[in-house]
C-alpha positions as protocol buffer text, in pm:
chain_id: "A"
residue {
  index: 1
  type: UNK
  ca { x: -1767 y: 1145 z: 74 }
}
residue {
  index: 2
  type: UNK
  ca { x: -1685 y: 811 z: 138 }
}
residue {
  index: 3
  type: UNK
  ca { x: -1398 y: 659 z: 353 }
}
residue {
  index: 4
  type: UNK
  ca { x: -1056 y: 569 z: 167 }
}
residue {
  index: 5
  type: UNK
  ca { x: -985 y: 190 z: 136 }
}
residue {
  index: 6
  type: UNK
  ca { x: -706 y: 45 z: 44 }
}
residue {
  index: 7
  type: UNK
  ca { x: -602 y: -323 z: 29 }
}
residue {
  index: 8
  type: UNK
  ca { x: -283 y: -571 z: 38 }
}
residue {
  index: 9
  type: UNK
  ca { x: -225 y: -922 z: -50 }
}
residue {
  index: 10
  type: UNK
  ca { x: -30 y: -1099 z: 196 }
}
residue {
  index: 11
  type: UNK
  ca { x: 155 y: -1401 z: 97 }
}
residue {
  index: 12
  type: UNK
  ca { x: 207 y: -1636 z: 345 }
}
residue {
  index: 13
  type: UNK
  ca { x: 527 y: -1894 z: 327 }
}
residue {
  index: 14
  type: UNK
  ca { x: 421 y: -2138 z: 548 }
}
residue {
  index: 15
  type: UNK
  ca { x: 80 y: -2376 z: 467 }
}
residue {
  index: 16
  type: UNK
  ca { x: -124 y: -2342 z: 737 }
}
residue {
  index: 17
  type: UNK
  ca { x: -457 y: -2493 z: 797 }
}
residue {
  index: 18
  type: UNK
  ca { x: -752 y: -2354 z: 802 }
}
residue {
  index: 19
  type: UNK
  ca { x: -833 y: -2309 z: 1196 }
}
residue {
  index: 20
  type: UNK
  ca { x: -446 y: -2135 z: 1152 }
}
residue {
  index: 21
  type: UNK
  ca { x: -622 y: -1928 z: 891 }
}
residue {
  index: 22
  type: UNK
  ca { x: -868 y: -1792 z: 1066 }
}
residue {
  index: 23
  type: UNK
  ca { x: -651 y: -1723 z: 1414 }
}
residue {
  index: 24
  type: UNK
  ca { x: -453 y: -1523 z: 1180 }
}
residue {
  index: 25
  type: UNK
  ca { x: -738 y: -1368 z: 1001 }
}
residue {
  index: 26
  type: UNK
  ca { x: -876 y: -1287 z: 1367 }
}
residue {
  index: 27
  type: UNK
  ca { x: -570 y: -1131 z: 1468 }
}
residue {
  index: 28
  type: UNK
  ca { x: -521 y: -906 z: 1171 }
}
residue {
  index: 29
  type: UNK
  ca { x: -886 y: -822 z: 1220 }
}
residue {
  index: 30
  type: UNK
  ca { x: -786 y: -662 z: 1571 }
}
residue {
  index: 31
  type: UNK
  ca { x: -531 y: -391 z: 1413 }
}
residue {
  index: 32
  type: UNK
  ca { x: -734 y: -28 z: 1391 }
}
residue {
  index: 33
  type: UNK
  ca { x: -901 y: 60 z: 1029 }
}
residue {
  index: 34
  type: UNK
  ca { x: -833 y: -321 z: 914 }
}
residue {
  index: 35
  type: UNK
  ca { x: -1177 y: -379 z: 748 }
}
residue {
  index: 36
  type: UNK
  ca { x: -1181 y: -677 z: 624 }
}
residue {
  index: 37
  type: UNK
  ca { x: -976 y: -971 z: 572 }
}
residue {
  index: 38
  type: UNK
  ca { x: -1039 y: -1242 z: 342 }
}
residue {
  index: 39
  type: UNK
  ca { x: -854 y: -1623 z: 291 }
}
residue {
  index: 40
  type: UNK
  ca { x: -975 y: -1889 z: 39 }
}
residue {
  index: 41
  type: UNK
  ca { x: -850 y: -2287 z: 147 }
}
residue {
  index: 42
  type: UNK
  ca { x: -745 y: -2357 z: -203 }
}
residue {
  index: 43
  type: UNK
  ca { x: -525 y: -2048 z: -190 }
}
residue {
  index: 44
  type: UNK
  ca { x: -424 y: -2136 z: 138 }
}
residue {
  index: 45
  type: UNK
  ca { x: -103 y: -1908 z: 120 }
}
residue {
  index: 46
  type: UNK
  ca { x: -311 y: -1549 z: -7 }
}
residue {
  index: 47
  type: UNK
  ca { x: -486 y: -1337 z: 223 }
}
residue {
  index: 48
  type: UNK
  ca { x: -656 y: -1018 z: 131 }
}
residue {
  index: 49
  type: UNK
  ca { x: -678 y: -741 z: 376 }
}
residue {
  index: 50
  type: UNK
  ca { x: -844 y: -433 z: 326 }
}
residue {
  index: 51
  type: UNK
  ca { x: -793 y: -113 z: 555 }
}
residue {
  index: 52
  type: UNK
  ca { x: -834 y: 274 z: 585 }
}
residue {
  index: 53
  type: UNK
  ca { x: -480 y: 363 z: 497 }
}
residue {
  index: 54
  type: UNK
  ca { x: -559 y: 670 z: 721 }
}
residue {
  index: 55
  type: UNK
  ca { x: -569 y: 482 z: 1051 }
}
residue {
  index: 56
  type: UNK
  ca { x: -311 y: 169 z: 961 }
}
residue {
  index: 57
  type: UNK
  ca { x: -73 y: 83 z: 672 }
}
residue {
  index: 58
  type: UNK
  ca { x: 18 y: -212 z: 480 }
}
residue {
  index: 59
  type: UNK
  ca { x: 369 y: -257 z: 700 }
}
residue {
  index: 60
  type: UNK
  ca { x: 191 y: -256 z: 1060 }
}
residue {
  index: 61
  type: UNK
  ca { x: -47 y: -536 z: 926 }
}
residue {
  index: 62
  type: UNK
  ca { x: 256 y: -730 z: 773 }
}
residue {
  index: 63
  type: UNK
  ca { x: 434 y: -665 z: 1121 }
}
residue {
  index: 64
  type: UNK
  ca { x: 120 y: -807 z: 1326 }
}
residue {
  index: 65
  type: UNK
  ca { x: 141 y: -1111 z: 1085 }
}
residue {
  index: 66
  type: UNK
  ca { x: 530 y: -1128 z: 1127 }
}
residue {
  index: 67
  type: UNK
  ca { x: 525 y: -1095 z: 1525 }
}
residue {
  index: 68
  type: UNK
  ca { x: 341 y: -1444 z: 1495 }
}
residue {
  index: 69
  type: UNK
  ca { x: 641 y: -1621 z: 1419 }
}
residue {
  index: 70
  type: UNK
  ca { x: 486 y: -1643 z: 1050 }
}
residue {
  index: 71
  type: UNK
  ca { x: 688 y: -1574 z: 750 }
}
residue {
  index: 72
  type: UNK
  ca { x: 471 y: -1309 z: 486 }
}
residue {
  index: 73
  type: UNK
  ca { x: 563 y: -1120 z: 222 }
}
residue {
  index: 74
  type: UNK
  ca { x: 337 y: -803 z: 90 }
}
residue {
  index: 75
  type: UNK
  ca { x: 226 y: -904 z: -290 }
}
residue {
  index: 76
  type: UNK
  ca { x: 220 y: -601 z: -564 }
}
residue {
  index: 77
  type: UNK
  ca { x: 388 y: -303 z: -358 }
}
């Protein structure tokens, strides 16, 4: 059996660029059972993160995002 994955889109308030992006990206990428996260530049306020809902949950990455000093909200919850 397969591992559970979930996923949450984060939107971001502020525009950031994309070296911003991908700090952020990197950083989400460091909380445990985040499995992938994703960030297009022409969308450059959606990020998709994907995680075993097991080991993290949709608040702790929206907390890691916060603690930045970055304003998020979590899309479709």
């Amino acid at each position: 059996m397969g591992k559970d994955i979930a996923d949450v889109t984060v939107h971001i308030d502020e525009t950031l660029d994309h070296s911003k992006l991908q700090d952020l990206a990197d950083e989400v990428r460091q909380v445990g059972g985040v499995e992938s996260v994703t960030f297009h530049d022409d969308k450059p306020h959606l990020m998709i993160v994907k995680y075993e809902p097991n080991q993290t949950s949709s608040s702790s990455i929206h907390q890691t995002i916060t603690a930045k000093g970055i304003h998020a909200k979590l899309v479709g919850l």
